[in-house]
CHARMM-style PDB file with segment names, atoms N, HN, CA, C and O in Angstrom:
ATOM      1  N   UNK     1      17.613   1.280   0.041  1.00  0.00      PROA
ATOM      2  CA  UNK     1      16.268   1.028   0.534  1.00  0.00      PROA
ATOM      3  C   UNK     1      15.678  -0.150  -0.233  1.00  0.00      PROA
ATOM      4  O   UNK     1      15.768  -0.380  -1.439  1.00  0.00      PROA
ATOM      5  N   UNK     2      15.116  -0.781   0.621  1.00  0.00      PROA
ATOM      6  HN  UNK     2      15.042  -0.595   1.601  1.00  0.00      PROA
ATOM      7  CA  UNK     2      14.330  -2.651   0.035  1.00  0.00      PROA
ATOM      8  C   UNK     2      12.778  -1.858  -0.363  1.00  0.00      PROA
ATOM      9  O   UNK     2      11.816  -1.772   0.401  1.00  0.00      PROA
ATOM     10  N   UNK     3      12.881  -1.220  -2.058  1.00  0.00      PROA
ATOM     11  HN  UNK     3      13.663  -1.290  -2.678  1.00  0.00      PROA
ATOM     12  CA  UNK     3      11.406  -0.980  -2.197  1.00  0.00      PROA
ATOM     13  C   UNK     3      10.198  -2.053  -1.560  1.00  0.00      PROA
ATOM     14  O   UNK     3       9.225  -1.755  -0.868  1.00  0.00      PROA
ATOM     15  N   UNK     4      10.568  -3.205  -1.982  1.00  0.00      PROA
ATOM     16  HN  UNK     4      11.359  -3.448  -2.544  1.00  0.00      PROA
ATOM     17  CA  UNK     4       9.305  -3.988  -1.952  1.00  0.00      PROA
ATOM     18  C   UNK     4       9.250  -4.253  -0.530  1.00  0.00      PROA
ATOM     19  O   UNK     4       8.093  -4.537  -0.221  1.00  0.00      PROA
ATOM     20  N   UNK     5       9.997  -4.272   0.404  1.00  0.00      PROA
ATOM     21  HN  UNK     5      10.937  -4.042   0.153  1.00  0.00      PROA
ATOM     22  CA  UNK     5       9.991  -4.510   2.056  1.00  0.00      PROA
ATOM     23  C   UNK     5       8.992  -3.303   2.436  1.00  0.00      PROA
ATOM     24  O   UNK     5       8.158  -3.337   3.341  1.00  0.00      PROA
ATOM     25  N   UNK     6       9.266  -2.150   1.492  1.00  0.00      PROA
ATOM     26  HN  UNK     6       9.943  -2.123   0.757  1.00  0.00      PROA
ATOM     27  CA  UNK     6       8.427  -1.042   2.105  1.00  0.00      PROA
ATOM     28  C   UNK     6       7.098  -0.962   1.144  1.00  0.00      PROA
ATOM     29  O   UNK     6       6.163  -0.316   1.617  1.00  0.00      PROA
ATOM     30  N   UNK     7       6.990  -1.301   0.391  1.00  0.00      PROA
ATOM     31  HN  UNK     7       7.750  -1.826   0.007  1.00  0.00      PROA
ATOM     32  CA  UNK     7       5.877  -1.350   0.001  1.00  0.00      PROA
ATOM     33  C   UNK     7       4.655  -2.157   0.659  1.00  0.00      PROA
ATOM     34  O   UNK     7       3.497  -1.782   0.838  1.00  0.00      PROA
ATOM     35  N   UNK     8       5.354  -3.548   1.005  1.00  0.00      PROA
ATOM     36  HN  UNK     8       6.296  -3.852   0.860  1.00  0.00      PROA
ATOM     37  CA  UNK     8       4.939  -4.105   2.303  1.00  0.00      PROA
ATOM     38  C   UNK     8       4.667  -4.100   3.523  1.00  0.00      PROA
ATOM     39  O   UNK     8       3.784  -4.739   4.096  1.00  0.00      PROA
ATOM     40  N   UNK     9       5.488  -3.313   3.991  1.00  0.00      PROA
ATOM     41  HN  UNK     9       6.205  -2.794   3.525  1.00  0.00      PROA
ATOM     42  CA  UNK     9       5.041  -2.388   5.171  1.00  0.00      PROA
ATOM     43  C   UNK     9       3.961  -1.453   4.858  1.00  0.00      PROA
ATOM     44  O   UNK     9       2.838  -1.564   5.351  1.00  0.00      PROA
ATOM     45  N   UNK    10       4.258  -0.644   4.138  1.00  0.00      PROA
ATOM     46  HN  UNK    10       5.170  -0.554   3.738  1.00  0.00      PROA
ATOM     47  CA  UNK    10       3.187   0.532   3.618  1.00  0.00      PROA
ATOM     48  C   UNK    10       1.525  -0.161   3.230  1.00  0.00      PROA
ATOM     49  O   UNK    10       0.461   0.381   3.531  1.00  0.00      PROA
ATOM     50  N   UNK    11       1.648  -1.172   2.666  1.00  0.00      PROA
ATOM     51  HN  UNK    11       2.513  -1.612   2.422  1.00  0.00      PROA
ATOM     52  CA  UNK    11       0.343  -2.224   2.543  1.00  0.00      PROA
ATOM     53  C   UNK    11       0.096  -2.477   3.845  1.00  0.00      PROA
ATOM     54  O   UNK    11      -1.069  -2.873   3.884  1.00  0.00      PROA
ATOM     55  N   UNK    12       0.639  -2.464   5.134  1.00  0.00      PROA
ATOM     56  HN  UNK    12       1.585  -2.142   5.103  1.00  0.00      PROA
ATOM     57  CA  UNK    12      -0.003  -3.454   6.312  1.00  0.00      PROA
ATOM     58  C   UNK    12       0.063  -2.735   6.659  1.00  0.00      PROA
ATOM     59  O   UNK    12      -0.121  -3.107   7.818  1.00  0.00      PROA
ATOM     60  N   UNK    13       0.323  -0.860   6.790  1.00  0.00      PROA
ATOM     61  HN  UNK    13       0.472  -0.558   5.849  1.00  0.00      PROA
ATOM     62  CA  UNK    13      -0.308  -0.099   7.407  1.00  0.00      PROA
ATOM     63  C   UNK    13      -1.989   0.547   6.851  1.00  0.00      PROA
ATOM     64  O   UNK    13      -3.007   1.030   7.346  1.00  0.00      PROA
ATOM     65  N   UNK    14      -1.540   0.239   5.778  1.00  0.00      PROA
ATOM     66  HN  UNK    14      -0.713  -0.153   5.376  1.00  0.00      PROA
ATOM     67  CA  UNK    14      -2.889   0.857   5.269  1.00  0.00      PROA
ATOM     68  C   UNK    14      -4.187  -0.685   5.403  1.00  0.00      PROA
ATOM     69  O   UNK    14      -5.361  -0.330   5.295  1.00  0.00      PROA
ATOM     70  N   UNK    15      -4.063  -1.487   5.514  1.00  0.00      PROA
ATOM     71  HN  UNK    15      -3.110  -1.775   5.602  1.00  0.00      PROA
ATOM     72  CA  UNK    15      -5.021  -2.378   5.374  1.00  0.00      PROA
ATOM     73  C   UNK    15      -4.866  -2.239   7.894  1.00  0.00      PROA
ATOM     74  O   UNK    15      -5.756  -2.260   8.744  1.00  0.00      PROA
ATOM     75  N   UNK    16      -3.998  -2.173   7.962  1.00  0.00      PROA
ATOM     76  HN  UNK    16      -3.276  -2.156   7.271  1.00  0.00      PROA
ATOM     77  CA  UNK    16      -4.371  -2.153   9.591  1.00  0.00      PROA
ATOM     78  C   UNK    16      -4.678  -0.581  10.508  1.00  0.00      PROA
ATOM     79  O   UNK    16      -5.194  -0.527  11.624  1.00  0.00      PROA
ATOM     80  N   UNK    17      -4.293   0.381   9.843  1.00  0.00      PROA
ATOM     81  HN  UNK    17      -3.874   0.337   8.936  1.00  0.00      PROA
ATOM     82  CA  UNK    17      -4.068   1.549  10.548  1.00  0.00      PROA
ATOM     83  C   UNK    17      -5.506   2.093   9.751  1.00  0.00      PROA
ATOM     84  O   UNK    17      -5.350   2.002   8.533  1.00  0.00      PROA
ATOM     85  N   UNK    18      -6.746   2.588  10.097  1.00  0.00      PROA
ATOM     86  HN  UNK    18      -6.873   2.662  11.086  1.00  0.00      PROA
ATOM     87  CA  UNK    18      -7.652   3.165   9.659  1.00  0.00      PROA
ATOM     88  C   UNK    18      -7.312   5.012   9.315  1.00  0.00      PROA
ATOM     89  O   UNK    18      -7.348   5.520   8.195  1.00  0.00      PROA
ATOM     90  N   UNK    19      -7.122   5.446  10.096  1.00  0.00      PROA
ATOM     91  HN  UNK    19      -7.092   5.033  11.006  1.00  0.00      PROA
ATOM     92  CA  UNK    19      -6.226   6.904  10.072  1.00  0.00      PROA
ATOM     93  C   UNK    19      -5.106   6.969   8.751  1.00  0.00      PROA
ATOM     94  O   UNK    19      -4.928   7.925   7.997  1.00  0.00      PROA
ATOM     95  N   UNK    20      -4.724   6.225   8.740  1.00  0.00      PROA
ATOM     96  HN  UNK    20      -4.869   5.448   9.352  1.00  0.00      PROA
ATOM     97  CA  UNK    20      -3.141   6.069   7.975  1.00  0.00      PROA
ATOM     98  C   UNK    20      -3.883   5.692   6.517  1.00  0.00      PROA
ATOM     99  O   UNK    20      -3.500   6.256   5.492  1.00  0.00      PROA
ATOM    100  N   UNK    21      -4.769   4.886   6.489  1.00  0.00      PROA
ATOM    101  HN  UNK    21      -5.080   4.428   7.321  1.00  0.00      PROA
ATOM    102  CA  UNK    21      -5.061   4.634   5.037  1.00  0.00      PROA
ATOM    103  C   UNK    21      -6.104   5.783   4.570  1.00  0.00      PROA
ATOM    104  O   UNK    21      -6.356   5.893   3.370  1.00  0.00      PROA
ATOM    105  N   UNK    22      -6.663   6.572   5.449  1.00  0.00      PROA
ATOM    106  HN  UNK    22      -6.459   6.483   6.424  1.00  0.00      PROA
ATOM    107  CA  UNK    22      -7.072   7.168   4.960  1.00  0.00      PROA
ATOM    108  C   UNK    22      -6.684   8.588   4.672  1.00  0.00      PROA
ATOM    109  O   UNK    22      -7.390   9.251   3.913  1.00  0.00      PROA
ATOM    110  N   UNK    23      -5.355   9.225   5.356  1.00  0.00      PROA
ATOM    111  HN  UNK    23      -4.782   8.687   5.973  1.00  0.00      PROA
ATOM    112  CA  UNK    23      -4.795   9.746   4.608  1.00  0.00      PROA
ATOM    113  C   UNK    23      -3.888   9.041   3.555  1.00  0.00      PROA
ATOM    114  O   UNK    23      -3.184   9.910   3.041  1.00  0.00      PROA
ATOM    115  N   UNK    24      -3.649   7.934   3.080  1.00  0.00      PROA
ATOM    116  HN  UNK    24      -4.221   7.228   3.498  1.00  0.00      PROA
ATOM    117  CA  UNK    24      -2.820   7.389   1.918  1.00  0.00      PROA
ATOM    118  C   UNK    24      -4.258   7.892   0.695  1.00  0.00      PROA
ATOM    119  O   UNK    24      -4.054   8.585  -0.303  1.00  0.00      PROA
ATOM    120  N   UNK    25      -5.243   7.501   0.985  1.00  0.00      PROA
ATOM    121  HN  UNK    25      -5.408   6.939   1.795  1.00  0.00      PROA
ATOM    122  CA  UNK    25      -6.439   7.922   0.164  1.00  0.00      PROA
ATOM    123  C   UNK    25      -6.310   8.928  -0.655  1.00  0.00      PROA
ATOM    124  O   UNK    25      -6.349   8.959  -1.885  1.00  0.00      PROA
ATOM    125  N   UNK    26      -6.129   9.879   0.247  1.00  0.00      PROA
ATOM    126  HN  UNK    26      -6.097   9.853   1.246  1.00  0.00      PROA
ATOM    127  CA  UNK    26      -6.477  11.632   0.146  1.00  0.00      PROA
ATOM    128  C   UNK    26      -4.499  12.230  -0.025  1.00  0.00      PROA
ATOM    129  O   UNK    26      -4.213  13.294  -0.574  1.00  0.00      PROA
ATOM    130  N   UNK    27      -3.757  11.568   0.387  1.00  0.00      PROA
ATOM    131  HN  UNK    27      -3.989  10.704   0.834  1.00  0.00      PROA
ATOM    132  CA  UNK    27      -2.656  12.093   0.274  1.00  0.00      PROA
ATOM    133  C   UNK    27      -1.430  11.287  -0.027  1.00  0.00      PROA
ATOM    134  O   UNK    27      -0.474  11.424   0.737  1.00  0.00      PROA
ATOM    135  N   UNK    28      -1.318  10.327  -1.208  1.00  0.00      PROA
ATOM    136  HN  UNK    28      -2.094  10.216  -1.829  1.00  0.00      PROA
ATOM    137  CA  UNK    28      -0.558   9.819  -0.674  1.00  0.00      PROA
ATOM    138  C   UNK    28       1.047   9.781  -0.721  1.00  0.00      PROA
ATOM    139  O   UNK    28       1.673   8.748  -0.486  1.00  0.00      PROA
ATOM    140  N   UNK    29       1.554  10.802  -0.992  1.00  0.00      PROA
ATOM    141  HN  UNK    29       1.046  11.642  -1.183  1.00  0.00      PROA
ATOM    142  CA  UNK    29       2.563  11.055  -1.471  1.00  0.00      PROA
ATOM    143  C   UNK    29       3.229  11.566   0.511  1.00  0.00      PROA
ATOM    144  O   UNK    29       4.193  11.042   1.067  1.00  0.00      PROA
ATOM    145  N   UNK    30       2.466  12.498   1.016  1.00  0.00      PROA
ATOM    146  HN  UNK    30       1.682  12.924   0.564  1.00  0.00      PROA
ATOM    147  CA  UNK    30       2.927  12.619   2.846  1.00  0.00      PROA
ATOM    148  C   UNK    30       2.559  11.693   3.338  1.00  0.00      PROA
ATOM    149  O   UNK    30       2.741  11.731   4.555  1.00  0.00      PROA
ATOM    150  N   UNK    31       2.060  10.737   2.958  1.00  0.00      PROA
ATOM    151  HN  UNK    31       1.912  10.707   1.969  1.00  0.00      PROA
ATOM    152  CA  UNK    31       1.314   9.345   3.776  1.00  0.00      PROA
ATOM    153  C   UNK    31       2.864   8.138   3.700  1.00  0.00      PROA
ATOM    154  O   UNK    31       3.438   7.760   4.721  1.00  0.00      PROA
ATOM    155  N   UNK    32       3.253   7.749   2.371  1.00  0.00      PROA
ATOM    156  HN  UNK    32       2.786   8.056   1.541  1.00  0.00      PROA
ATOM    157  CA  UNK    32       4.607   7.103   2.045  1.00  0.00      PROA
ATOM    158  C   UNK    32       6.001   8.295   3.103  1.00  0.00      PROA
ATOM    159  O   UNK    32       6.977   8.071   3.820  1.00  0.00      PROA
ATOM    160  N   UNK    33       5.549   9.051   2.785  1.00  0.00      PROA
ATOM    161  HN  UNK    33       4.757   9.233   2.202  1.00  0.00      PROA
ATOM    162  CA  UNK    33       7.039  10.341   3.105  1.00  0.00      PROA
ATOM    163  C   UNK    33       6.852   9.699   4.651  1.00  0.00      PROA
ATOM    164  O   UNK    33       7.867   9.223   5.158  1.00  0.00      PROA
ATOM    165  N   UNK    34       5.512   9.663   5.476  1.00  0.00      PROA
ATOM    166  HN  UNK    34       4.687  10.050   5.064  1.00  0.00      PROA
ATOM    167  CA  UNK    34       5.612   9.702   6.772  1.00  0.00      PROA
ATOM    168  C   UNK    34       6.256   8.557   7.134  1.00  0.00      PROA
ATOM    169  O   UNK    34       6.574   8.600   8.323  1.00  0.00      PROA
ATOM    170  N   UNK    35       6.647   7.321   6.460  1.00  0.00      PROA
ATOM    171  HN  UNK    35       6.389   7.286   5.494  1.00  0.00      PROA
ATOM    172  CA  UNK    35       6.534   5.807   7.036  1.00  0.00      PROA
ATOM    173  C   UNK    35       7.970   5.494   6.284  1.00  0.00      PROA
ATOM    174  O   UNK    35       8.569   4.497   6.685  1.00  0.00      PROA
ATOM    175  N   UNK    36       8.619   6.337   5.133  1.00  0.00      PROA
ATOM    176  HN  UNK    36       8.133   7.147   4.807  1.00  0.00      PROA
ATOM    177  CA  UNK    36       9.661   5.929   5.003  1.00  0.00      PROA
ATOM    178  C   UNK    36      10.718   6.836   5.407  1.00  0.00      PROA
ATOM    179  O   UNK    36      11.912   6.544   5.337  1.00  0.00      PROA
ATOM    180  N   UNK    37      10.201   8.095   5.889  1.00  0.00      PROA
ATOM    181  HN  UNK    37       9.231   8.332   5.946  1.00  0.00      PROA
ATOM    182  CA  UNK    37      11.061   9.104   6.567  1.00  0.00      PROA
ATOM    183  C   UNK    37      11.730  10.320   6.327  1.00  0.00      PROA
ATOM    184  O   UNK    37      12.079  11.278   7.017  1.00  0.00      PROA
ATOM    185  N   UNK    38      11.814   9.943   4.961  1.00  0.00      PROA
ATOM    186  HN  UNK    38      11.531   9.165   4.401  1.00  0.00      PROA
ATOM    187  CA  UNK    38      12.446  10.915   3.907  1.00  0.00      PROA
ATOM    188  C   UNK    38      11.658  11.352   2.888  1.00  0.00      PROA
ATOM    189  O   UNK    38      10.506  10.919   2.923  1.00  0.00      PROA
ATOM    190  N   UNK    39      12.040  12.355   1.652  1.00  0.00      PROA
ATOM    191  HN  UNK    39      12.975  12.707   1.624  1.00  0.00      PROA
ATOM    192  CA  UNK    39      11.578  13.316   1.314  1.00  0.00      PROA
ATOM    193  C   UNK    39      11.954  12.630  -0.404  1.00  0.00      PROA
ATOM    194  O   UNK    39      12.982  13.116  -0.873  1.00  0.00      PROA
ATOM    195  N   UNK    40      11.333  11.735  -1.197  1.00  0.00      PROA
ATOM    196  HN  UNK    40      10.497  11.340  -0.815  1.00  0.00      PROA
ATOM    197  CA  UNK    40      11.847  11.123  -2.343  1.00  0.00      PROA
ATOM    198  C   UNK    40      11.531  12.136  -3.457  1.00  0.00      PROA
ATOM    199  O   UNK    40      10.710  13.016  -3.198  1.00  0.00      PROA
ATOM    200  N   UNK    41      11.879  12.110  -4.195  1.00  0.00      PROA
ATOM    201  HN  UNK    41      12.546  11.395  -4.405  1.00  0.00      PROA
ATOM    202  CA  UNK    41      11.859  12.551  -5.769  1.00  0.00      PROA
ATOM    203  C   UNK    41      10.569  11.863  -6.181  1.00  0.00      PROA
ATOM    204  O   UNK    41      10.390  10.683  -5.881  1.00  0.00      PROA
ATOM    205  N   UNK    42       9.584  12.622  -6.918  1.00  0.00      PROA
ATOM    206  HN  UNK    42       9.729  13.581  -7.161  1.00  0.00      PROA
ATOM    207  CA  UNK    42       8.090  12.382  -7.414  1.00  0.00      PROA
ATOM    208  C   UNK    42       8.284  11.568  -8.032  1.00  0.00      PROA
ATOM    209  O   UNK    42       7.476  10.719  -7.653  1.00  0.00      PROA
ATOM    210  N   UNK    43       9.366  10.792  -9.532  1.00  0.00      PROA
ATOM    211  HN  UNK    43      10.022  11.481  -9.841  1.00  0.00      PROA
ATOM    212  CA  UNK    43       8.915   9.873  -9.830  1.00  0.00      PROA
ATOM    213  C   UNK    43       9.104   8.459  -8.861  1.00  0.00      PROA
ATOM    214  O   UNK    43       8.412   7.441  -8.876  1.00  0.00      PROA
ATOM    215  N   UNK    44      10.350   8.798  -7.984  1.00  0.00      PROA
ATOM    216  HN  UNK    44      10.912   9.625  -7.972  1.00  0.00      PROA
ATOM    217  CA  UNK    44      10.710   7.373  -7.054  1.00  0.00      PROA
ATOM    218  C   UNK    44       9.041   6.955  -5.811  1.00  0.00      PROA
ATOM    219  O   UNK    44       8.625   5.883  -5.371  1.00  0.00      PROA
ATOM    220  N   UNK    45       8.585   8.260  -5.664  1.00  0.00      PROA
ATOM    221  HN  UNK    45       8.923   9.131  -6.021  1.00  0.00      PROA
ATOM    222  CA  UNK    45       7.697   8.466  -4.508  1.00  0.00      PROA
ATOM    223  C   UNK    45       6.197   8.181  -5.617  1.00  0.00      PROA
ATOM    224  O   UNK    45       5.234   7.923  -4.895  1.00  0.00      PROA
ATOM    225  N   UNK    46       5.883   8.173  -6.856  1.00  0.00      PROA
ATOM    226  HN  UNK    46       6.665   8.382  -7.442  1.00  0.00      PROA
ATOM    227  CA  UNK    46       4.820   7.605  -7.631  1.00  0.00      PROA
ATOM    228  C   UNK    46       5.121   6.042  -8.071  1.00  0.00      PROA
ATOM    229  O   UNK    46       4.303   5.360  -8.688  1.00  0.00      PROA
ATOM    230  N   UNK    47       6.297   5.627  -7.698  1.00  0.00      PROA
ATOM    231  HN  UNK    47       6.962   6.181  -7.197  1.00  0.00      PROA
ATOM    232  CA  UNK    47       6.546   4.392  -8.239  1.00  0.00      PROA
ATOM    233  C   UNK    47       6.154   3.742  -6.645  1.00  0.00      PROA
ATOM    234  O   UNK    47       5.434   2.745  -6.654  1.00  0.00      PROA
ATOM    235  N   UNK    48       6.422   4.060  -5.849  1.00  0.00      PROA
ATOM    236  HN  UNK    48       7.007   4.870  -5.842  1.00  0.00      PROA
ATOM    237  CA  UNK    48       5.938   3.364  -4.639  1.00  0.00      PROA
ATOM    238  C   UNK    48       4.543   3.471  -4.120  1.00  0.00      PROA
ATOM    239  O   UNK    48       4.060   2.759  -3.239  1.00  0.00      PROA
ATOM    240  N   UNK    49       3.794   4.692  -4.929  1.00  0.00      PROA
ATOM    241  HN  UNK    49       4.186   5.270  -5.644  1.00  0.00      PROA
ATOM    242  CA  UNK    49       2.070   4.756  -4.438  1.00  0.00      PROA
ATOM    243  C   UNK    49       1.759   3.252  -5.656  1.00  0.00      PROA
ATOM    244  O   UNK    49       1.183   2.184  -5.448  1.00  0.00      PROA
ATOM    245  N   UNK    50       2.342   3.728  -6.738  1.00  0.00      PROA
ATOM    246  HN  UNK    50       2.809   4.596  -6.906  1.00  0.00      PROA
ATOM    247  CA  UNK    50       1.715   2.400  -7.939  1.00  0.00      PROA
ATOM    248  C   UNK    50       2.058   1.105  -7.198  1.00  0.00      PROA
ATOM    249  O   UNK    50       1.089   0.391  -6.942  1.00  0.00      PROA
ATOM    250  N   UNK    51       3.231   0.684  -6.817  1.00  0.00      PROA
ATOM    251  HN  UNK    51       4.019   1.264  -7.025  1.00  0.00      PROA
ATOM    252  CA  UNK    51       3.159  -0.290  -6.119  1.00  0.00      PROA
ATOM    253  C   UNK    51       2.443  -1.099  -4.999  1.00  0.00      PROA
ATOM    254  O   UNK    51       2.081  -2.271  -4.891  1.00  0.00      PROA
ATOM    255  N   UNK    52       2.356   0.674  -3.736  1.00  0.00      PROA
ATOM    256  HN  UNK    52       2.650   1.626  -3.824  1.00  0.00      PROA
ATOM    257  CA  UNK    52       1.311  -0.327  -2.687  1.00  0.00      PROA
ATOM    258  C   UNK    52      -0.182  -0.133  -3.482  1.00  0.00      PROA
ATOM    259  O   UNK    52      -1.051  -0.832  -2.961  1.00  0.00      PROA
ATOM    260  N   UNK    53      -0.514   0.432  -4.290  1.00  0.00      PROA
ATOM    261  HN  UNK    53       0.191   1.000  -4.713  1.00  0.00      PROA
ATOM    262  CA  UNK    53      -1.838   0.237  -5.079  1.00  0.00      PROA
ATOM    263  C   UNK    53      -2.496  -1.049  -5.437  1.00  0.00      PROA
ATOM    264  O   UNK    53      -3.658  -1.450  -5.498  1.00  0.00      PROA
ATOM    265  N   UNK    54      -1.090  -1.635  -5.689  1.00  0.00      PROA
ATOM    266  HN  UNK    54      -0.146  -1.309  -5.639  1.00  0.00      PROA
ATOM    267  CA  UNK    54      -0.965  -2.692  -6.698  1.00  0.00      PROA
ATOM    268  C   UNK    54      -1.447  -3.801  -6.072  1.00  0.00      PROA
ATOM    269  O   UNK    54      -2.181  -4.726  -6.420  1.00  0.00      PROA
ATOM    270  N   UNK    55      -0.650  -3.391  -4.681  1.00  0.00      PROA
ATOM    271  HN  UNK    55      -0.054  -2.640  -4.398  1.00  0.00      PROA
ATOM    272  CA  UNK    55      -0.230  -4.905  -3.803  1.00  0.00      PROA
ATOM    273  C   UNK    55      -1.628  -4.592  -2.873  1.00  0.00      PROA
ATOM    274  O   UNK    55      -2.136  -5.605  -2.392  1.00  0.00      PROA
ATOM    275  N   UNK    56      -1.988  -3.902  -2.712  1.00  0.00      PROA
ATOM    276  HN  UNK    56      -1.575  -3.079  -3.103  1.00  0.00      PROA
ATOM    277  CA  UNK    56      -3.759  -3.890  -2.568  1.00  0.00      PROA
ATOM    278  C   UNK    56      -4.699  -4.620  -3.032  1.00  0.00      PROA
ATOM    279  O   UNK    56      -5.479  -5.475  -2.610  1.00  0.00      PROA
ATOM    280  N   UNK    57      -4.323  -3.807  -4.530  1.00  0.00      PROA
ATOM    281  HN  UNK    57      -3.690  -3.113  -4.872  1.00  0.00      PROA
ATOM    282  CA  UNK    57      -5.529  -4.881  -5.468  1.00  0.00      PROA
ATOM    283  C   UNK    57      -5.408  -6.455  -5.366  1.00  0.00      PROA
ATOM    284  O   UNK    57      -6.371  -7.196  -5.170  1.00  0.00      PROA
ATOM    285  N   UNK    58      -4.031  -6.890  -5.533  1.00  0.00      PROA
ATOM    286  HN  UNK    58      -3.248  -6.289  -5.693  1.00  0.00      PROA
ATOM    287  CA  UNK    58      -3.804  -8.190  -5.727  1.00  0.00      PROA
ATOM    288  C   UNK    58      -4.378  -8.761  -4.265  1.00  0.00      PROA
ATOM    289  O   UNK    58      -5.132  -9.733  -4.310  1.00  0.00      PROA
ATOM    290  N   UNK    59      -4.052  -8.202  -3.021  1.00  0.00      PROA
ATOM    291  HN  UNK    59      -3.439  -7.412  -2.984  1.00  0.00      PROA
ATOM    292  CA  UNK    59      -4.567  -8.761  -2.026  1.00  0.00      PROA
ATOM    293  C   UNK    59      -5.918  -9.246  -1.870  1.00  0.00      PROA
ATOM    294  O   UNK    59      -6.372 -10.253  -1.326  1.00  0.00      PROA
ATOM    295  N   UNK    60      -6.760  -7.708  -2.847  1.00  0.00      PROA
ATOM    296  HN  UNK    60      -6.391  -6.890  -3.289  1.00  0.00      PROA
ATOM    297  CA  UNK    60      -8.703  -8.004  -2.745  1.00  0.00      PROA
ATOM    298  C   UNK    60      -8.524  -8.401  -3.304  1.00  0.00      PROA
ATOM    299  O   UNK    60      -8.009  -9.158  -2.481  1.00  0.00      PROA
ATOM    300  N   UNK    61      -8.286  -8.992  -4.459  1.00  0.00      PROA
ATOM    301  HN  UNK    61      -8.703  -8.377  -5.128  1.00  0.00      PROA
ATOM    302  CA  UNK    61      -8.418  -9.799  -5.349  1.00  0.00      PROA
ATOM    303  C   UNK    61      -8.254 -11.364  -4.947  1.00  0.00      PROA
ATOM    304  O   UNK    61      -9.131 -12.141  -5.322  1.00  0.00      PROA
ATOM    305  N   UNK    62      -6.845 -11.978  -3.983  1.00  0.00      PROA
ATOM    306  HN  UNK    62      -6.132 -11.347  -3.678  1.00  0.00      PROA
ATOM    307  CA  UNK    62      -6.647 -13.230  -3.484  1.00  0.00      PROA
ATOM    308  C   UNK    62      -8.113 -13.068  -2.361  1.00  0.00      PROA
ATOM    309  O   UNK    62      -9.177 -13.672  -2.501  1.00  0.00      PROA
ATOM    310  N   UNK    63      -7.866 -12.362  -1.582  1.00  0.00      PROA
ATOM    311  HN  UNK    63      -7.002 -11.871  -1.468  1.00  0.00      PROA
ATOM    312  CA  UNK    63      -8.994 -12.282  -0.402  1.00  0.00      PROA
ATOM    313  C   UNK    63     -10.595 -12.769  -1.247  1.00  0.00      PROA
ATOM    314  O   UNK    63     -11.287 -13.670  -0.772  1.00  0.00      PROA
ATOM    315  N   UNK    64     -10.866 -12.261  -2.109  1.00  0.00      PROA
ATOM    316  HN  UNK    64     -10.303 -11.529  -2.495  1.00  0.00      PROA
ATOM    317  CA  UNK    64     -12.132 -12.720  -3.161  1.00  0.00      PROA
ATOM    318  C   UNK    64     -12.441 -14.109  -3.181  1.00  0.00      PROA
ATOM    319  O   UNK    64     -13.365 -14.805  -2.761  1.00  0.00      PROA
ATOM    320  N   UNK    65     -10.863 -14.384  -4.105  1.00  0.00      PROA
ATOM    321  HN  UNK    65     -10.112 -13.818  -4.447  1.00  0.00      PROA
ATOM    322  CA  UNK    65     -10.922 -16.052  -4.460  1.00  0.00      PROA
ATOM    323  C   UNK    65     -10.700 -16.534  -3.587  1.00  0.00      PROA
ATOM    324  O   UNK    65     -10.674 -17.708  -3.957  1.00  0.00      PROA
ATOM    325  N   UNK    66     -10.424 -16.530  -2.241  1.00  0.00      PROA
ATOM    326  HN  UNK    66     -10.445 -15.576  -1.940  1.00  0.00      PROA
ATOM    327  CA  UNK    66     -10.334 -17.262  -1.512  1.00  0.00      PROA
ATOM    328  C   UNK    66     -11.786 -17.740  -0.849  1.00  0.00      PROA
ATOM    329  O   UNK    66     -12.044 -18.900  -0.526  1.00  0.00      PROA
ATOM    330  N   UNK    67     -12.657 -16.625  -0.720  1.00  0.00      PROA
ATOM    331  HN  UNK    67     -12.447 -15.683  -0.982  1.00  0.00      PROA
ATOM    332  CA  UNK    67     -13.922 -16.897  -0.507  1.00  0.00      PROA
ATOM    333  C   UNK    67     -14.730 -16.907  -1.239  1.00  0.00      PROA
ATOM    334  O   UNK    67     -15.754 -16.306  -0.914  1.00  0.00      PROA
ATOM    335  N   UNK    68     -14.691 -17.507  -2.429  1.00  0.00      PROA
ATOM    336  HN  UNK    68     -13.859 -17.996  -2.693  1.00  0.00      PROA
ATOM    337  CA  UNK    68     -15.334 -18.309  -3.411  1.00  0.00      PROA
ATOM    338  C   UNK    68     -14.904 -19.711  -3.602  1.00  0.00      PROA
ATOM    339  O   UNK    68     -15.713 -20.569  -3.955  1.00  0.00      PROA
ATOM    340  N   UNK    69     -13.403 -20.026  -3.334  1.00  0.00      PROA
ATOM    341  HN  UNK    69     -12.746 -19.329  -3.048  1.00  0.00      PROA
ATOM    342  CA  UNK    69     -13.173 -21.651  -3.552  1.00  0.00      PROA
ATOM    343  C   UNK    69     -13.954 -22.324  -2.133  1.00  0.00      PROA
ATOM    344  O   UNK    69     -14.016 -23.543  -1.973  1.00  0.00      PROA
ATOM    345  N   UNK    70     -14.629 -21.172  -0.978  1.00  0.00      PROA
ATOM    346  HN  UNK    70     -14.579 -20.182  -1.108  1.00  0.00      PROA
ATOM    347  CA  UNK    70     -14.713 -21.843   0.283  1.00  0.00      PROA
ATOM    348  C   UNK    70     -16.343 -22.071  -0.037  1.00  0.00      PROA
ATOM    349  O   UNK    70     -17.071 -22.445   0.883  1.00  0.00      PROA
ATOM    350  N   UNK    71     -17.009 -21.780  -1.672  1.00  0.00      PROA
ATOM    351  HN  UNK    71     -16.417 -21.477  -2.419  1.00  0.00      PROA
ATOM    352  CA  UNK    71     -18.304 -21.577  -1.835  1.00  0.00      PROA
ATOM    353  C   UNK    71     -18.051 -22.908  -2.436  1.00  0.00      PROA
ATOM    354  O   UNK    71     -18.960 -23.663  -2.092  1.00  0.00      PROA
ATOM    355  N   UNK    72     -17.049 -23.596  -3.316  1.00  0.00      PROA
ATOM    356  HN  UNK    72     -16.310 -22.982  -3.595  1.00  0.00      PROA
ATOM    357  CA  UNK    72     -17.286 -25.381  -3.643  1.00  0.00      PROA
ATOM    358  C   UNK    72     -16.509 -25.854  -2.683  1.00  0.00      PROA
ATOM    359  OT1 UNK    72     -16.377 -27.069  -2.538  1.00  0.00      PROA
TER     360      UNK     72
END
């Protein structure tokens, strides 16, 4: 399995699917299980919530600066 392909996926469901991110919110351990299919081991299945977490933040975070360099 391509973690980061799915972590990527798992990011563009949750930033496009309103339903889907909001159980990733509240659940996200059956929220990953639903989209990668299978049933992972807690630390493999916490290493992939930390990840799309991650790749969240970094997104609000570019999304931010991007509309501040459009303020000079």
């Amino acid at each position: 399995m391509d973690i980061k392909a799915k972590i990527d996926e798992i990011v563009t469901k949750v930033k496009n699917d309103k339903d889907f991110s909001s159980k990733f919110m509240s659940d996200p351990v059956s929220a990953i299980e639903s989209v990668i299919g299978i049933d992972l081991p807690n630390d493999q299945i916490n290493a992939l919530i930390d990840g799309v977490k991650a790749k969240i933040t970094l997104d609000k975070a570019g999304d931010m600066l991007g509309s501040i360099k459009k303020l000079f």
